[in-house]
gemmi code that builds the backbone of each chain (N, CA, C; Angstrom):
import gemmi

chains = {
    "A": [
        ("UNK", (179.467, 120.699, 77.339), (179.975, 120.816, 75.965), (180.706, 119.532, 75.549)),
        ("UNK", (180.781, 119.264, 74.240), (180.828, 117.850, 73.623), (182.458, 117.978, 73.398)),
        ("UNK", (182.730, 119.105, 72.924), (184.037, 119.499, 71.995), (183.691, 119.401, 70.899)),
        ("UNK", (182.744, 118.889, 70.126), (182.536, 119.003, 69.077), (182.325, 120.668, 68.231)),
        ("UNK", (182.705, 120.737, 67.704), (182.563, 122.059, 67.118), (181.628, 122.095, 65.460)),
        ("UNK", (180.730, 123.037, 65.185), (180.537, 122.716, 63.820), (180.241, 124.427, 63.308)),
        ("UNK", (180.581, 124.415, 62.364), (180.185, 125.768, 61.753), (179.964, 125.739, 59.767)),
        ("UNK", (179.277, 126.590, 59.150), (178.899, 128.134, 60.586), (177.484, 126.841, 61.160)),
        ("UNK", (176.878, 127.929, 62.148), (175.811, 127.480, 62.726), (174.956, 127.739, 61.917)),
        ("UNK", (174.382, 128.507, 60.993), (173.525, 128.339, 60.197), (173.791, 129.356, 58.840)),
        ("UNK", (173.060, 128.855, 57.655), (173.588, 129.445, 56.161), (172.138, 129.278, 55.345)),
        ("UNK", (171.980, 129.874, 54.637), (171.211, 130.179, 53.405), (171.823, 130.290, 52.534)),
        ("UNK", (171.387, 129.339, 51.054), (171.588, 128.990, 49.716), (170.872, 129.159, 49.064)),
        ("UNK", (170.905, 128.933, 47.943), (170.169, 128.997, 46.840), (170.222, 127.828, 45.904)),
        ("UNK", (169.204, 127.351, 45.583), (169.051, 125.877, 44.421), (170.454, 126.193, 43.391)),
        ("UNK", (170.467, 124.919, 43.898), (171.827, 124.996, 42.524), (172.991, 125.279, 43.339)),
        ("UNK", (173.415, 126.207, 44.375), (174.416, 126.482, 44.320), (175.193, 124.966, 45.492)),
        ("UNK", (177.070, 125.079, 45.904), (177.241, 124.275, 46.218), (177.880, 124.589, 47.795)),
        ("UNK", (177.900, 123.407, 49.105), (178.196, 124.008, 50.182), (178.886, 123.836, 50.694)),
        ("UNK", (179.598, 123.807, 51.815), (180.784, 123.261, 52.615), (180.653, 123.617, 53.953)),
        ("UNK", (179.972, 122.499, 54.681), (180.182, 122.156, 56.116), (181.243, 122.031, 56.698)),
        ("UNK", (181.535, 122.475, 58.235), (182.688, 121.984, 58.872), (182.534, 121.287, 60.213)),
        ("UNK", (183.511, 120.386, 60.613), (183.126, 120.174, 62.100), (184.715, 119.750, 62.755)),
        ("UNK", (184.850, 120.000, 63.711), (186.189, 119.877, 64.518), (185.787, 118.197, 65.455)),
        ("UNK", (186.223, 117.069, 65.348), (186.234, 116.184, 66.373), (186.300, 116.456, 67.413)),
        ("UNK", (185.790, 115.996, 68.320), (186.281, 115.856, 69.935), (187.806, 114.829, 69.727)),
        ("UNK", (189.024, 116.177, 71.082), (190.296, 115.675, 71.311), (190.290, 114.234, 71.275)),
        ("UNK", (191.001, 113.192, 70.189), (191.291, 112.120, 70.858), (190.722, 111.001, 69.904)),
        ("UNK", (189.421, 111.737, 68.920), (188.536, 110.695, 68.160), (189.065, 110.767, 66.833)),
        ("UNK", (188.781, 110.018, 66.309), (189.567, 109.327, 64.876), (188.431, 109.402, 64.090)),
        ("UNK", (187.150, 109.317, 64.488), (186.141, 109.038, 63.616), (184.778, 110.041, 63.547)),
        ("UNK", (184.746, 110.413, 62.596), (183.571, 111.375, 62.470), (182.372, 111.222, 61.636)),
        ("UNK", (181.434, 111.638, 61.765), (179.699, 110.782, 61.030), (179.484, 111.990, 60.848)),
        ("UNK", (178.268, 112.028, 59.357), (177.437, 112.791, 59.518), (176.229, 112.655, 59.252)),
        ("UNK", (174.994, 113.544, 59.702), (173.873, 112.719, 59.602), (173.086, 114.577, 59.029)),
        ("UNK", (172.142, 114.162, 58.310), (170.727, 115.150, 58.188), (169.487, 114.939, 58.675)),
        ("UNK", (168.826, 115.959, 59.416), (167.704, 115.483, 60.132), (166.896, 116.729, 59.773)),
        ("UNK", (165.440, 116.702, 59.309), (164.827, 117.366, 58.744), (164.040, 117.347, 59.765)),
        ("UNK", (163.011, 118.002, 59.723), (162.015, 118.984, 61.120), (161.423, 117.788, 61.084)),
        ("UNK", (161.167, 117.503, 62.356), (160.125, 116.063, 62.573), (160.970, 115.066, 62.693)),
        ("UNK", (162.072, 114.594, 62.502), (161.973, 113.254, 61.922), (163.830, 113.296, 63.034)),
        ("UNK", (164.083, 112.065, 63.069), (165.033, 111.512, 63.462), (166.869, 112.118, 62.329)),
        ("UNK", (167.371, 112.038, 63.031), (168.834, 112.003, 62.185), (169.111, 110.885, 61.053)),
        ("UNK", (169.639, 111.173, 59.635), (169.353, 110.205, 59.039), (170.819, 110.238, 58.416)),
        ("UNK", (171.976, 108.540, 58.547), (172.913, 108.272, 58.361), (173.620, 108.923, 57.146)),
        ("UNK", (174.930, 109.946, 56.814), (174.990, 110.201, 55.435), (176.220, 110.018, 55.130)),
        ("UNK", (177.328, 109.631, 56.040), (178.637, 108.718, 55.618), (179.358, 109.382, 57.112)),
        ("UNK", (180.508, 108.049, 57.189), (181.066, 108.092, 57.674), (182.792, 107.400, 57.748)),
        ("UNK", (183.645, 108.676, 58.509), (184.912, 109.058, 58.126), (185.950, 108.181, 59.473)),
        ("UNK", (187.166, 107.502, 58.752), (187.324, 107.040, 59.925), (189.117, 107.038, 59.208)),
        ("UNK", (189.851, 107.815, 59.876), (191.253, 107.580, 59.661), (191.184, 108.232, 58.426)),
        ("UNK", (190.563, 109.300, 58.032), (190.462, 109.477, 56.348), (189.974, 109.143, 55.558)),
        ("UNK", (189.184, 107.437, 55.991), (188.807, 107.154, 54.486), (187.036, 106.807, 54.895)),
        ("UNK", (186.439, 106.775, 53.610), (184.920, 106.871, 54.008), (185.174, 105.208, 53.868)),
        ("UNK", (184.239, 104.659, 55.538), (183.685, 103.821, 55.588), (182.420, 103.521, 55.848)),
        ("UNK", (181.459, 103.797, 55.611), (180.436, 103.426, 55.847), (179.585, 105.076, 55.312)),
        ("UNK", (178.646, 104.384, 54.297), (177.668, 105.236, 53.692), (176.009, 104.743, 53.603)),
        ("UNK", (175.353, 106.046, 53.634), (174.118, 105.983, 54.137), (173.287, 106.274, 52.678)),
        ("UNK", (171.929, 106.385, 52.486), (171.176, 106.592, 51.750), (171.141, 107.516, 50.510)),
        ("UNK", (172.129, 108.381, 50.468), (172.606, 109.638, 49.539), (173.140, 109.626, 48.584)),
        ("UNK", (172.663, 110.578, 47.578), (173.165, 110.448, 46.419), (174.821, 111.219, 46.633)),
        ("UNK", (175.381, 111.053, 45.216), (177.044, 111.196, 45.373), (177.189, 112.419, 45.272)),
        ("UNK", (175.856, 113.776, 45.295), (176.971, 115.084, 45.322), (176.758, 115.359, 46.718)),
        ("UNK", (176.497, 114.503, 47.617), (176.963, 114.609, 49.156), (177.935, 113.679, 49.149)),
        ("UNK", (179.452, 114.478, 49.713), (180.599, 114.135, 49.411), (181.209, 114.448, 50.639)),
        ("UNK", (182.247, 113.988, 50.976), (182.999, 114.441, 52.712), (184.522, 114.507, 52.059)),
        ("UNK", (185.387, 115.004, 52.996), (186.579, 114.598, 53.271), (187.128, 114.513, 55.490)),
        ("UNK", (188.110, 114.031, 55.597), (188.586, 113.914, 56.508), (190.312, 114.178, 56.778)),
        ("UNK", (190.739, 115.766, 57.589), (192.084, 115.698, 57.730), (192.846, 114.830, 58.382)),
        ("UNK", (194.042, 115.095, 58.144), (195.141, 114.039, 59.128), (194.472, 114.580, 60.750)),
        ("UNK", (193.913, 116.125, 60.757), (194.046, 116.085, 62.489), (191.820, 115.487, 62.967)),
        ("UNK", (191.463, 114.762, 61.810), (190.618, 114.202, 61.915), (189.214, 115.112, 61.858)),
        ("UNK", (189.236, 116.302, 61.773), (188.288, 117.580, 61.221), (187.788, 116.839, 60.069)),
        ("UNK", (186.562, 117.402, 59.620), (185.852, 116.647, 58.532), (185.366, 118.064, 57.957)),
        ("UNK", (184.535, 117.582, 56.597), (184.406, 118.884, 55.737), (182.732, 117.665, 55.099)),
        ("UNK", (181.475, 118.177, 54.931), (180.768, 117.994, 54.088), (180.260, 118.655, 53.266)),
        ("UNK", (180.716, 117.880, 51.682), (180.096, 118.931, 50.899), (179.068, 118.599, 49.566)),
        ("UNK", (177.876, 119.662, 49.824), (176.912, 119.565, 49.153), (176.332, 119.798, 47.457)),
        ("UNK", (176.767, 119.421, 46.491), (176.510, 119.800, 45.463), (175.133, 119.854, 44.475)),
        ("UNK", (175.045, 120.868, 44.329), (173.393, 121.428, 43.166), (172.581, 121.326, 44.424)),
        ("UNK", (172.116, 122.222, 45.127), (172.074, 121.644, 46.015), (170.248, 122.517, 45.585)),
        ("UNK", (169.427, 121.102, 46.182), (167.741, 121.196, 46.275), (167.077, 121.447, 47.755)),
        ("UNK", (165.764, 122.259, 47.005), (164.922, 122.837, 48.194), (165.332, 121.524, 49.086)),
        ("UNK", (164.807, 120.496, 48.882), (164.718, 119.199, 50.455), (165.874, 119.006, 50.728)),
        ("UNK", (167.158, 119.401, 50.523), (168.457, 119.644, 51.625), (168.244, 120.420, 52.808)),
        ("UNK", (167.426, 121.388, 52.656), (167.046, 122.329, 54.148), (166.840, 121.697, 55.033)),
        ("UNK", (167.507, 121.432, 56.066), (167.981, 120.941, 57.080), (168.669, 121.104, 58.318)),
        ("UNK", (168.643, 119.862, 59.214), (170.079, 120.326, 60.256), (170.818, 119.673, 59.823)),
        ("UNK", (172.312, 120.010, 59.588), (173.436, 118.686, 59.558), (174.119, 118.606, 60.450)),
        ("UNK", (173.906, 117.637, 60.835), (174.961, 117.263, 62.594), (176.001, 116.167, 62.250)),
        ("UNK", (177.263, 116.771, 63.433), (178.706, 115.945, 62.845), (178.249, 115.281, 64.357)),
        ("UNK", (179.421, 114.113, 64.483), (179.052, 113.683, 65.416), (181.217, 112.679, 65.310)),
        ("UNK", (181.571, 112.837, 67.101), (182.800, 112.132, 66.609), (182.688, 111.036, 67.254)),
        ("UNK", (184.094, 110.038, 67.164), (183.730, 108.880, 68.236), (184.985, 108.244, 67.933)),
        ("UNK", (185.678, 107.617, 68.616), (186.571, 106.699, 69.073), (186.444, 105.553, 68.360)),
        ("UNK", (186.889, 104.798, 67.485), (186.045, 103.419, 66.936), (187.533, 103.097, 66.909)),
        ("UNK", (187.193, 101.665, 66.441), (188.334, 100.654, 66.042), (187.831, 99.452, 65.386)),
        ("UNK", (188.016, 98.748, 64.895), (187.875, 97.425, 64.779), (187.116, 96.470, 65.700)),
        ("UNK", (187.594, 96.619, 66.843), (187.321, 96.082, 68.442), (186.443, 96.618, 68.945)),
        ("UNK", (186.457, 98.007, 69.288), (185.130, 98.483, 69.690), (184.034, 98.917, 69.503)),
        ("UNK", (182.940, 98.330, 69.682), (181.681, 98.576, 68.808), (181.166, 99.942, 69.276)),
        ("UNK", (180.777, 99.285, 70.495), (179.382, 100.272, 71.361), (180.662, 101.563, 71.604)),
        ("UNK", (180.986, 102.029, 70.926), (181.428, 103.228, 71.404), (180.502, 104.905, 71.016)),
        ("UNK", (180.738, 105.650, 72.000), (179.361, 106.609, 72.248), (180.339, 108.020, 71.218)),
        ("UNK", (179.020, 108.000, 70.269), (179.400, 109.691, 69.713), (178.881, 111.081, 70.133)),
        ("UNK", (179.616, 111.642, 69.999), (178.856, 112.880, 70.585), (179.219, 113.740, 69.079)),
        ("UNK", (177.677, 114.487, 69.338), (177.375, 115.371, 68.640), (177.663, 116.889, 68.337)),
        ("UNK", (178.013, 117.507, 67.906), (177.845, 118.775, 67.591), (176.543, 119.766, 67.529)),
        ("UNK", (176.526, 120.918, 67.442), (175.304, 121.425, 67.691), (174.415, 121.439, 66.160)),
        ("UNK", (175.134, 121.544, 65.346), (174.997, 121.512, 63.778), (174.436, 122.794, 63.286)),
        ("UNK", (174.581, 122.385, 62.183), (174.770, 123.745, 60.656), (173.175, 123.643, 59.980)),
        ("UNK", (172.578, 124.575, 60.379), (170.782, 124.535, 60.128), (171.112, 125.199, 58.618)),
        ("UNK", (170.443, 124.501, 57.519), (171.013, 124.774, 56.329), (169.417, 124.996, 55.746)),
        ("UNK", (169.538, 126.100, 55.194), (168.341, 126.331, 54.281), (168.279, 127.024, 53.019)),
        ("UNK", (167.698, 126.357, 51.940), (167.849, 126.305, 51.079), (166.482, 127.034, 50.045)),
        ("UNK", (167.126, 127.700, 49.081), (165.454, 128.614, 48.955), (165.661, 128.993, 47.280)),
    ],
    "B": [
        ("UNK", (159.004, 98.204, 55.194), (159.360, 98.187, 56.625), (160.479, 99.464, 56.477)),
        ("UNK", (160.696, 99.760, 57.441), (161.781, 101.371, 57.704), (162.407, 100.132, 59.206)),
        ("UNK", (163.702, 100.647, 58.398), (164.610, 99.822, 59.339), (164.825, 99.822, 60.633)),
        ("UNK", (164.218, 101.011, 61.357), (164.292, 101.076, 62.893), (162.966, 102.305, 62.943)),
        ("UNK", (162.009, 101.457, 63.840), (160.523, 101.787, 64.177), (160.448, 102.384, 65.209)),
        ("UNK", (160.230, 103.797, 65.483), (159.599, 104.015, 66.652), (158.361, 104.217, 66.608)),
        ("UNK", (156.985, 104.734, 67.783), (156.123, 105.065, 67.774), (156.525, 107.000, 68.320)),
        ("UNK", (156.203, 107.677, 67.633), (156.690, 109.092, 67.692), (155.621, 109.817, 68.844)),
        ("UNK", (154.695, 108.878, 69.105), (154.079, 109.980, 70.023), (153.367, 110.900, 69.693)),
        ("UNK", (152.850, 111.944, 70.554), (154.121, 112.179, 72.086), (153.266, 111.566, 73.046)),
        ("UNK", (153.640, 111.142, 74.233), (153.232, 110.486, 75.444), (153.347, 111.505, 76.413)),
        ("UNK", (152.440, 111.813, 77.082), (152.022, 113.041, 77.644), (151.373, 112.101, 79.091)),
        ("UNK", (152.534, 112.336, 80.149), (152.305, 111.559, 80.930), (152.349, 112.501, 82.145)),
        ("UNK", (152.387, 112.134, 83.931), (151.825, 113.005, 84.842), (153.529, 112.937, 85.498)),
        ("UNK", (154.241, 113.717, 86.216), (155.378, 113.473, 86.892), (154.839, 112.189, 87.875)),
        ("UNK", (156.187, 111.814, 87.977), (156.263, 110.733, 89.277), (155.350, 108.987, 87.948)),
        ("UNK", (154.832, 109.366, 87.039), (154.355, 108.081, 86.381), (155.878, 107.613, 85.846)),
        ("UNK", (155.431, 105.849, 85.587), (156.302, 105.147, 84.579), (156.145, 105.338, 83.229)),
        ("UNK", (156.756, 105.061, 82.059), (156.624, 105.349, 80.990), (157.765, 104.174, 80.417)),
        ("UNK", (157.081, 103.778, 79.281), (157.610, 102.947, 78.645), (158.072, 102.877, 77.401)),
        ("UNK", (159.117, 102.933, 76.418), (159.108, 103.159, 74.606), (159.227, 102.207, 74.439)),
        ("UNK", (159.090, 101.575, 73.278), (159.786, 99.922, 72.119), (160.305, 100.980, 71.240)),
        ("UNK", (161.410, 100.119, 70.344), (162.178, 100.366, 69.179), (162.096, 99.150, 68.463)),
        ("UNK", (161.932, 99.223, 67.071), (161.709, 97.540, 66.307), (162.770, 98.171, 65.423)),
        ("UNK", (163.723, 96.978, 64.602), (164.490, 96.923, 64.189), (164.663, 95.814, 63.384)),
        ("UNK", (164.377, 95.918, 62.007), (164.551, 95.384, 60.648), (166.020, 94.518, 60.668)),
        ("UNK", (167.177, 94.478, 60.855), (168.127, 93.766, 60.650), (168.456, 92.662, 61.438)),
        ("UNK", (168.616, 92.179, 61.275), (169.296, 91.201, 62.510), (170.519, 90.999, 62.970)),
        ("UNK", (171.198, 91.623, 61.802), (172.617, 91.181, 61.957), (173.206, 92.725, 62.660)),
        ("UNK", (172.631, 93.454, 63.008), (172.727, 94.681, 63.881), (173.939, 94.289, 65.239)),
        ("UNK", (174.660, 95.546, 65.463), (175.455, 94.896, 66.430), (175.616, 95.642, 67.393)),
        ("UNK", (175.224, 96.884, 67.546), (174.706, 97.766, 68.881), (173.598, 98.448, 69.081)),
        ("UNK", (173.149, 98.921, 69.974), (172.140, 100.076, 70.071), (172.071, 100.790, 71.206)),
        ("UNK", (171.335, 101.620, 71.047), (171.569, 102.853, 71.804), (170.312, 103.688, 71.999)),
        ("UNK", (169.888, 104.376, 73.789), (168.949, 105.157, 73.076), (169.799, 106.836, 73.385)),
        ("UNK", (169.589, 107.766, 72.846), (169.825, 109.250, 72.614), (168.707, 110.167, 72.635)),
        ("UNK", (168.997, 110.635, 73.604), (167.635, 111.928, 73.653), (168.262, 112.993, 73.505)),
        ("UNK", (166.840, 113.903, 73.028), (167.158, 115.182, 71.843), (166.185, 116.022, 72.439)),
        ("UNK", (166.745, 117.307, 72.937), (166.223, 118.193, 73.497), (165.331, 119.182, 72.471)),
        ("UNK", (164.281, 119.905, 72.084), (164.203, 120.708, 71.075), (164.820, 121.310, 70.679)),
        ("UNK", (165.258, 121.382, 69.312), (166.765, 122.118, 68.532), (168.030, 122.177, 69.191)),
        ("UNK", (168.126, 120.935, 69.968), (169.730, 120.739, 70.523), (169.660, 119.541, 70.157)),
        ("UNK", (171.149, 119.244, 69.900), (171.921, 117.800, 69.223), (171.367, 116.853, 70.210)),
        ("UNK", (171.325, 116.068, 69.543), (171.110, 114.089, 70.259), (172.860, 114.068, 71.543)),
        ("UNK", (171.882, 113.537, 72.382), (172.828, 113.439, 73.719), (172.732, 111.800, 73.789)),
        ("UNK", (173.682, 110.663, 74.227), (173.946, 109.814, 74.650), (172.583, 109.469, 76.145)),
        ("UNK", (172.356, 108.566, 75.930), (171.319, 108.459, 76.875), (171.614, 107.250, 77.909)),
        ("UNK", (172.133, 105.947, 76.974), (172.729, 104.823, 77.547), (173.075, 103.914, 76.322)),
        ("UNK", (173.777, 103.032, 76.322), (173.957, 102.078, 75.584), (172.772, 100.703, 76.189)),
        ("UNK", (172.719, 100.034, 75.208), (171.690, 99.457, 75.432), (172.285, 97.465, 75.347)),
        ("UNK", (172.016, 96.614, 76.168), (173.012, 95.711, 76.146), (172.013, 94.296, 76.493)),
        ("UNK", (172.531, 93.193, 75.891), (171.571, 91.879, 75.795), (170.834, 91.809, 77.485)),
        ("UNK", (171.846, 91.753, 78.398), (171.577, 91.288, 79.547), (170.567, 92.716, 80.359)),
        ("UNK", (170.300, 93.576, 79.849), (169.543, 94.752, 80.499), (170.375, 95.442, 81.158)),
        ("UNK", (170.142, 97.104, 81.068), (171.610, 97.460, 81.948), (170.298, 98.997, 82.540)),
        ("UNK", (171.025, 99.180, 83.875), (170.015, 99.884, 84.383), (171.208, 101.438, 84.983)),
        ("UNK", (170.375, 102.646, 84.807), (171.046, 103.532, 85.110), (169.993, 104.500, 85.737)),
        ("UNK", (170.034, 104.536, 87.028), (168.879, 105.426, 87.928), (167.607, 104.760, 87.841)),
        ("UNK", (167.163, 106.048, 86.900), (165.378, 105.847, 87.006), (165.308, 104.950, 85.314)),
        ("UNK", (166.608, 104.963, 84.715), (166.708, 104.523, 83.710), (167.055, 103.011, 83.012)),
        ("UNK", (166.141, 102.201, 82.444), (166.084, 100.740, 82.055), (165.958, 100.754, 80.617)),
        ("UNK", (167.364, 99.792, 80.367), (167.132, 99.800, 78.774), (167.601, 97.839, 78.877)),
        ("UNK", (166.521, 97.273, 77.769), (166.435, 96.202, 77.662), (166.589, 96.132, 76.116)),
        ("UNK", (167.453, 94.881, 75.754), (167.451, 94.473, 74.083), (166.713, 92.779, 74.267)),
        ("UNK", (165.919, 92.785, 73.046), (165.475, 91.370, 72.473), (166.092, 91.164, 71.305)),
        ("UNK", (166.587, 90.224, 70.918), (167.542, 90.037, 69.905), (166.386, 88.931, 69.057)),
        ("UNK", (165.755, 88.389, 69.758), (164.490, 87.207, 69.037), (163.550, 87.870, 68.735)),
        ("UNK", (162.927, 88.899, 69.084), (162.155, 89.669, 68.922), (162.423, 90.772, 68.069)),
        ("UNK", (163.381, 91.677, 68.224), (164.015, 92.464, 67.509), (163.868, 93.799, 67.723)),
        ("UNK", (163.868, 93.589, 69.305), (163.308, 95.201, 69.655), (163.908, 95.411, 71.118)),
        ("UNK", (164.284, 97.038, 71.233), (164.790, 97.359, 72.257), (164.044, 98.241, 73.142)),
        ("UNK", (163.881, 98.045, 74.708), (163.155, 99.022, 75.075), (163.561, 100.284, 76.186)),
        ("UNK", (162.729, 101.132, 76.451), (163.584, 101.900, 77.353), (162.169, 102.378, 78.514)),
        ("UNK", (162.487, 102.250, 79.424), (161.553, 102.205, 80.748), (161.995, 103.598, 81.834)),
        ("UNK", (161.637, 104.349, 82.105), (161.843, 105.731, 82.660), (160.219, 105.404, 83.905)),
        ("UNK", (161.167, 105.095, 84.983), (160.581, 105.264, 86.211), (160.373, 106.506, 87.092)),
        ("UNK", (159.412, 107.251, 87.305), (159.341, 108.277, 88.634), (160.004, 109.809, 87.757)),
        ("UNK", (159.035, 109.785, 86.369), (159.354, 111.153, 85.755), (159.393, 112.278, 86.092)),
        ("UNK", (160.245, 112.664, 85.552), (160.444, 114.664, 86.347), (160.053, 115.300, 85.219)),
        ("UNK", (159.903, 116.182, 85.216), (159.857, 117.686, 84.360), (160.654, 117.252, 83.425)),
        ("UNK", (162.211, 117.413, 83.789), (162.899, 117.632, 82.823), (163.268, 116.133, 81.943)),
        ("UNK", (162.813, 114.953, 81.911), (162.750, 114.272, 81.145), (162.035, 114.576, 80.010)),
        ("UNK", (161.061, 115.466, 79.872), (160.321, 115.605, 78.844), (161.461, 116.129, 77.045)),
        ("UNK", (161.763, 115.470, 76.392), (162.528, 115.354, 75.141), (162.009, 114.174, 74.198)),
        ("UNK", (162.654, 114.363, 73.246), (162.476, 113.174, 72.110), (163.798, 112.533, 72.242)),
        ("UNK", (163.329, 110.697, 72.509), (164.005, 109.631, 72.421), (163.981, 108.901, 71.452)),
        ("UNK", (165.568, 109.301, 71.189), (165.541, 108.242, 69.739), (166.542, 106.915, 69.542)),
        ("UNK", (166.063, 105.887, 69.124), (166.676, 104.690, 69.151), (167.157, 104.648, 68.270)),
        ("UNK", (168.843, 103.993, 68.046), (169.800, 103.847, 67.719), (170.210, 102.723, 67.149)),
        ("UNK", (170.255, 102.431, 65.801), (170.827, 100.821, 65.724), (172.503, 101.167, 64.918)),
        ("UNK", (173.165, 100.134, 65.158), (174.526, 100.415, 64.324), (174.537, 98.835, 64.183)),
        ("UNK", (174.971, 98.806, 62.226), (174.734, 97.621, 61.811), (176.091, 97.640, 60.799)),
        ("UNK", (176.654, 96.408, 60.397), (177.511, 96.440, 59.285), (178.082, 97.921, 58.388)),
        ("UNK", (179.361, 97.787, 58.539), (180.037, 98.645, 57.579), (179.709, 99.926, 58.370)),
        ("UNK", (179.185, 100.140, 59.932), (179.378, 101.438, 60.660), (177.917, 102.082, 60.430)),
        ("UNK", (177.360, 101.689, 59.446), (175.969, 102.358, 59.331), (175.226, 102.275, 60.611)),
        ("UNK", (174.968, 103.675, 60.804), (174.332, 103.917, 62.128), (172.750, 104.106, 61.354)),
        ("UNK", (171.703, 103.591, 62.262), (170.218, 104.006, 61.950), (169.207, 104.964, 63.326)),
        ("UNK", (169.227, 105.965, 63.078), (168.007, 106.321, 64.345), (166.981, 106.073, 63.740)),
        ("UNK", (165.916, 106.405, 64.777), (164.906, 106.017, 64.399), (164.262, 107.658, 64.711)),
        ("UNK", (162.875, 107.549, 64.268), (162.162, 108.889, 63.966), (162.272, 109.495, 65.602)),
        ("UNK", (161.991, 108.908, 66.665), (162.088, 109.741, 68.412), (160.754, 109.529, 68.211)),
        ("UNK", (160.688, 109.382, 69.987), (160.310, 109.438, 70.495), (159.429, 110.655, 71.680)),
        ("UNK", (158.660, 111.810, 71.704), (158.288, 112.480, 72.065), (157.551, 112.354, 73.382)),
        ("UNK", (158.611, 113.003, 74.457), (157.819, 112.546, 75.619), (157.213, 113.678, 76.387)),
        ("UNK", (156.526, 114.202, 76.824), (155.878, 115.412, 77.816), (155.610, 114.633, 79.054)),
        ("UNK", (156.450, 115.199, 79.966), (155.965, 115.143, 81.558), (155.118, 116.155, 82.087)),
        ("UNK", (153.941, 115.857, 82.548), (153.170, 117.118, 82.767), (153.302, 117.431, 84.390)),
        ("UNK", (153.161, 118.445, 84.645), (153.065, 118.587, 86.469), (152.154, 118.100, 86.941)),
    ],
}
model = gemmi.Model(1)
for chain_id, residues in chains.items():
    chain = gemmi.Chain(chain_id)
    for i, (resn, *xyz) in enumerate(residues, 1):
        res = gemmi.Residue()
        res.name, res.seqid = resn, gemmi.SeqId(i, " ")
        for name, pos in zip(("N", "CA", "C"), xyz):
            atom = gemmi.Atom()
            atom.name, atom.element = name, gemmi.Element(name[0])
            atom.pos, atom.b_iso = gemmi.Position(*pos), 0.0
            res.add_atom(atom)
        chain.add_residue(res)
    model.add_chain(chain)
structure = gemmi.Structure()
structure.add_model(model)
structure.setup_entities()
């Protein structure tokens, strides 16, 4: 087990409506990612949270939105949300700094989101 | 171009064979990588970090070309349970992480 936590584990929506992911860091990490990975295909970058503030964003339009608490838990959330959001969304935490690059994230099991 | 290339496979190989992946990678100014294997419907696991000078772990070889622009990963004397999708990892400016589509491997008995 990663420590990563994410819930729920899986949800059904409806077009249009809006969502809210959760994920708990692993003890100790400051920094949390999240990514969507659709059947087939690789995990695909969708921002990432570091001390609270979004640094680094991926391919997505702006009603995919995050926040990040002081105890470093993250929240993603999905607005109007379309059939091709059906997905996995996986959190993922990690240790970063300035200094350290190659540092290893670990994943969560993620929130299989489907949308209908 | 799609910024980090794999060939998806699947490679359907015999236990005890070598097996080989490439990863190509669009940026240059990229500043780590990584490969991560992904079990069916379980999260991406850490596999190794991947480093200029080649860094070797067991049956496991991961090599970067930085002139070339591609990283590879070499799995000697396959078992059973290697069989997953490997996916390559780039992390480039501003934290943007890129996988790439995986890699699909079957070890057969």
């Amino acid at each position: 087990e990663t420590g990563v936590t994410q819930s729920p584990t899986h949800l059904i929506k409806t077009r249009g409506q809006q969502v809210t992911l959760r994920c708990s860091s692993q003890s100790g990490h400051n920094t949390v990612s999240w990514y969507q990975q659709a059947l087939g295909q690789g995990p695909q970058f969708i921002f990432q949270y570091y001390r609270e503030e979004e640094n680094g964003r991926g391919n997505f339009p702006p009603r995919f939105s995050g926040l990040q608490f002081p105890n470093y838990s993250s929240e993603l959330n999905v607005n109007a949300l379309e059939l091709d959001d059906s997905a996995l969304y996986l959190c993922a935490s990690s240790l970063d700094s300035a200094q350290v690059i190659n540092t290893e994230a670990f994943f969560g099991q993620g929130t299989r989101l489907t949308v209908v | 171009r799609k910024e980090v290339e794999q060939d998806p496979g699947p490679f359907n190989v015999p236990e005890g064979a070598t097996v080989a992946f490439n990863c190509t990678y669009s940026n240059s100014a990229s500043q780590s990588f990584f490969w991560y294997r992904q079990d069916c419907r379980k999260e991406p696991k850490l596999l190794m970090s991947v480093y200029s000078s080649g860094n070797e772990d067991g049956r496991f070889t991961a090599q970067l070309n930085r002139a070339s622009q591609y990283i590879s990963l070499l799995i000697r004397d396959s078992k059973l349970s290697d069989s997953a999708t490997y996916l390559c990892v780039v992390r480039g400016g501003y934290q943007k992480v890129t996988f790439g589509t995986g890699t699909k491997l079957q070890v057969i008995p």
